[in-house]
Each structure stands twice: as C-alpha cells, then as structure tokens.
C-alpha positions as CSV (number, residue, x, y, z in Angstrom):
1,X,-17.4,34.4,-48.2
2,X,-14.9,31.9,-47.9
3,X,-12.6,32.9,-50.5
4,X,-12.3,36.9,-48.5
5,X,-12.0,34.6,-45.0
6,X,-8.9,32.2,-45.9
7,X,-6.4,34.7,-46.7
8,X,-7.8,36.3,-43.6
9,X,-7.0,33.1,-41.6
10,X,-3.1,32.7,-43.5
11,X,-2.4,36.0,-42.6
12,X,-3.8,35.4,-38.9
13,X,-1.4,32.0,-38.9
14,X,1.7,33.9,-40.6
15,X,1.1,36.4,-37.4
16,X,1.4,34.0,-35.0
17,X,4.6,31.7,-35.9
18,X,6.9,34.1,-34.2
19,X,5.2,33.8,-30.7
20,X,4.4,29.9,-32.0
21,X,8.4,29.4,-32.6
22,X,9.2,31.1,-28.9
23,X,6.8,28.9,-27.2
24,X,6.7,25.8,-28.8
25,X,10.1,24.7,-27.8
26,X,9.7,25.4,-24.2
27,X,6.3,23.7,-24.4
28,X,8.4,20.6,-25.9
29,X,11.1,20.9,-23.4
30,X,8.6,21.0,-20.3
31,X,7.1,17.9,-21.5
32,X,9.8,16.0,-21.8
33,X,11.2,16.8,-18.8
34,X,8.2,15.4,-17.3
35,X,8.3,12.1,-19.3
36,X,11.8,11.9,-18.0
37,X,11.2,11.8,-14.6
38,X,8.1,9.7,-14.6
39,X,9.9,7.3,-16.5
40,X,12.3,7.2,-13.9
41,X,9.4,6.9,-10.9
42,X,9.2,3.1,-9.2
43,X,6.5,1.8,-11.3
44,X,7.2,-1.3,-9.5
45,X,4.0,-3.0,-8.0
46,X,4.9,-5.4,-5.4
47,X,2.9,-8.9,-4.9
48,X,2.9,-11.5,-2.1
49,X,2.6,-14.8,-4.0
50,X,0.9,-17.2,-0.8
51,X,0.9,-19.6,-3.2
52,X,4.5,-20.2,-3.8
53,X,6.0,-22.8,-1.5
54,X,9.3,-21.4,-1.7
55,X,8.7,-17.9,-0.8
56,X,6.5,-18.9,2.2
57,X,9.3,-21.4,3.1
58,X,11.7,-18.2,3.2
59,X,9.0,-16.1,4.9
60,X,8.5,-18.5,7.3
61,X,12.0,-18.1,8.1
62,X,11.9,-13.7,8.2
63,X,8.7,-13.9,10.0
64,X,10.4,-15.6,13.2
65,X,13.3,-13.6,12.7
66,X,11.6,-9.7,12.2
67,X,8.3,-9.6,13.0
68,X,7.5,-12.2,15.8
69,X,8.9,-10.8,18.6
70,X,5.5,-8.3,18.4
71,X,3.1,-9.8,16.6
72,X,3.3,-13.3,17.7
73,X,4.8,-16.4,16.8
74,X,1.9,-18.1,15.6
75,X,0.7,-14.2,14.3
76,X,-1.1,-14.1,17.0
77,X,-0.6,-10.4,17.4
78,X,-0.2,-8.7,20.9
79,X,-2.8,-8.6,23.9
80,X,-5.6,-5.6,23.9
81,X,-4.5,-4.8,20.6
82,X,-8.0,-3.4,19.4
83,X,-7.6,-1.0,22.0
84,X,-5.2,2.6,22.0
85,X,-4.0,3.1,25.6
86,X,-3.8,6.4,26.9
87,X,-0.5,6.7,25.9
88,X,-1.5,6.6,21.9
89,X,0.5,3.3,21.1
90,X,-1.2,0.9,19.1
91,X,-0.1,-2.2,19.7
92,X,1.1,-5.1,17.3
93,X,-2.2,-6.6,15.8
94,X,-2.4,-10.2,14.5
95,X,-1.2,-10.9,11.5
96,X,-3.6,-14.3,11.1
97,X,-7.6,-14.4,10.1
98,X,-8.3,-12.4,13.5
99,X,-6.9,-9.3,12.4
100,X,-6.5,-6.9,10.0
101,X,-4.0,-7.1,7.2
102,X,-6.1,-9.1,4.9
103,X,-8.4,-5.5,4.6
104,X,-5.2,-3.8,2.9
105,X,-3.3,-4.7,-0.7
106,X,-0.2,-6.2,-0.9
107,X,1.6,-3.0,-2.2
108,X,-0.1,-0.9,0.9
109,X,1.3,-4.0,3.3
110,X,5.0,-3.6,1.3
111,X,4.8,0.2,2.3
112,X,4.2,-0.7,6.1
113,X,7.1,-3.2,6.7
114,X,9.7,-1.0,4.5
115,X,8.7,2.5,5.8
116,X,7.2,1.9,8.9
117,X,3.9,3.0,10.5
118,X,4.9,6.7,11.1
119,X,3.6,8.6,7.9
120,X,0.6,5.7,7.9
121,X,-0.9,6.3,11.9
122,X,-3.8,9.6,12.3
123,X,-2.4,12.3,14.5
124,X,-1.6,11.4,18.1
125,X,-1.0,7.7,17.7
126,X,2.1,6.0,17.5
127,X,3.5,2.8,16.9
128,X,6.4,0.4,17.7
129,X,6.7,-0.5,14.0
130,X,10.2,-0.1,12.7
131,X,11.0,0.8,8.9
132,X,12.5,-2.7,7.8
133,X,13.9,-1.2,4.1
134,X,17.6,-0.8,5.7
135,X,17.5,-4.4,6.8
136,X,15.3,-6.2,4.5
137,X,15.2,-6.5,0.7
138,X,11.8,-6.1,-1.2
139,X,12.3,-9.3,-1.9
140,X,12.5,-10.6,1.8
141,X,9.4,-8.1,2.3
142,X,7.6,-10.0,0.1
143,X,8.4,-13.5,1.1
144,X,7.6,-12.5,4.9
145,X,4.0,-11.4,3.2
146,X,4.1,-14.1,1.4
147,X,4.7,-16.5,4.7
148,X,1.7,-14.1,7.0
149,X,-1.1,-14.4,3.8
150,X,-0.3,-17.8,3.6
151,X,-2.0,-18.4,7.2
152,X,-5.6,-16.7,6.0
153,X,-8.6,-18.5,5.0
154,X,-9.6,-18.4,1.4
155,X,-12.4,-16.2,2.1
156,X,-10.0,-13.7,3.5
157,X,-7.4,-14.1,0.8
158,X,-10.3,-13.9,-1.8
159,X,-10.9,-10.6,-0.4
160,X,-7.7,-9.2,-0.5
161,X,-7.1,-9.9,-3.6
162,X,-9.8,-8.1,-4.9
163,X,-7.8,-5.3,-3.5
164,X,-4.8,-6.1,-5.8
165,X,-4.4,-4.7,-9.1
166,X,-5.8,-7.9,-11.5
167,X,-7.0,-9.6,-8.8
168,X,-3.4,-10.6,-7.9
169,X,-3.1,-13.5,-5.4
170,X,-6.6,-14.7,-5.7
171,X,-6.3,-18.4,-4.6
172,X,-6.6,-21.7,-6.6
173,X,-8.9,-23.0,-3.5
174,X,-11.1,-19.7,-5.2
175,X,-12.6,-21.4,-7.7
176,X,-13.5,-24.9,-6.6
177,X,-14.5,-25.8,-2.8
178,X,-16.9,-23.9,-0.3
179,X,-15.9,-20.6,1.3
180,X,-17.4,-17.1,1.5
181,X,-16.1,-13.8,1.7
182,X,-15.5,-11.9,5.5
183,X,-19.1,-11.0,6.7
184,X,-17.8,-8.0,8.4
185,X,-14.6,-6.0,6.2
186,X,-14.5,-2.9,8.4
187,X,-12.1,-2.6,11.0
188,X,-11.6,0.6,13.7
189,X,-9.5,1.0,16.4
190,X,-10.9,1.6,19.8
191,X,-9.6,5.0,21.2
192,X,-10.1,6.1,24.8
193,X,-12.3,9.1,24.9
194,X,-9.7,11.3,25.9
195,X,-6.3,11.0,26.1
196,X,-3.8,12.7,28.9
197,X,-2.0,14.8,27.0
198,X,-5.6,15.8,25.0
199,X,-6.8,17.3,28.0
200,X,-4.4,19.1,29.1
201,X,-4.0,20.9,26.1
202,X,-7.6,22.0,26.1
C-alpha cells in the first residue's frame, strides 16, 4: 500500500511547485513587509521613576510650570471635580492620594499629558486638558509623573504599580513598613441626569 501511495504523493508535490513558486514569494514578501513596519512601531514603554530624586526635582519644577494652574499647586485638583456640569466639562481632578491617577499605568498617564484628553473622554464630555507633546519632551513627561507619583502613599503607589508592566515603580517602602493597598480602586464620574443639549436633541 505504501509503495503504490508515495509516487502518488511525489507526483501530487511535482503538481504543485508551479502554483508553490507563484505564491510563495508573495507570501515571503507580505511578511516581511509586516516585520518592517512593526519593527519600526514605538515599542517604547514609558516609566515614571518616583523614586529618583533627580527627576522629581525636575518634575517638581514642570509641575508648577504646566500643570498647576488646573490641578492645583499642592495637586490639589480643582473644586467639584467629581462632578460633570451641564455643560460636559470635566474638571481638573487631583493629582495627590484624593484622586484618580494612581488607578491608571504610567504609559496610560504618558498618553494623557502628550495627547491630551480628547481621544481618552466618552462621548459628550470634554476637557480643558491640552496635548503637552509640542511643548514637552517624553522626558519632561516623565519627570512631571515622576514629581505627581511621588506625592502618593505607598499603598497607592503599590497599586499602580501593579498596573505597570513588571511591576515597574513598585516602592522600596513596599517591602518593609506597614501600609495596605486602596480599600476602594474604582472611580466614576458623577454625570447630571441629563444634560441641555441631551434633551433637546430628544
């Protein structure tokens, strides 16, 4: 039986090595074009390092100058800020303990301050939060994170680390001392039921 089937299968093979040499070099092109252009993708994965005096010194500085102005020299963040008025702004929320930027990872952070908040918000809410890639560096982006993580607890820094790929920025205090994570990790803004322009669209 297997003698009859082999020069069955040879003469199967011998068949298909015209269609076999068409194909296979497009096949091999294709792929290659696709390794080209993910290896020219940012693969770059950008970390806050809170634990580096000198880039918190240099955030420090960036902070005051970019970001205060809204959410608050001491990152305090800006009145009613839990709360969407009816004209679908959020407001600038702390950047400290009290609010929210400790429930996102660094490289989600970096996309915020460089691109802005537009692409980021649902549908119908908007934000003063300018793109800061044409004026700041992803190096200054960094430091100013760098400077804002600096000011949360170890519990909260513990937290958002875990949200880092490796664990990145878990802190020293982390292993040694007493601190527990946030009890409560979820955060939702506070919409009115229905908005002006909502209604009179319906």
């Amino acid at each position: 039986m297997s003698i009859t089937a082999e020069p069955r299968q040879a003469a199967a093979l011998a068949a298909l090595w015209p269609a076999l040499a068409l194909v296979l070099p497009l096949f091999l092109s294709v792929l290659a074009g696709e390794l080209i252009l993910k290896g020219g993708e940012d693969k770059t994965v950008h970390f806050a390092d809170a634990e580096d005096a000198a880039a918190v010194a240099r955030g420090a500085g960036l902070y005051q100058e970019n970001c205060a102005a809204c959410h608050g020299a001491r990152l305090e963040g800006q009145p009613g800020w839990q709360v969407v008025g009816a004209d679908g702004v959020v407001r600038a929320p702390p950047q400290d303990d009290s609010g929210h930027a400790w429930m996102h990872s660094d490289e989600d952070l970096f996309s915020y301050v460089k691109y802005g908040l537009a692409d980021y918000l649902p549908p119908g809410l908007t934000a003063d939060m300018p793109a800061f890639g044409e004026r700041l560096t992803d190096a200054q982006i960094e430091d100013t994170l760098a400077f804002i993580k600096s000011h949360w607890s170890v519990g909260n820094r513990a937290y958002q680390a875990l949200l880092n790929p490796g664990h990145a920025g878990m802190p020293a205090l982390g292993s040694a001392g007493s601190w527990v994570l946030p009890a409560d990790c979820r955060f939702e803004l506070i919409r009115p039921r229905l908005r002006p322009a909502a209604a009179k669209q319906g």
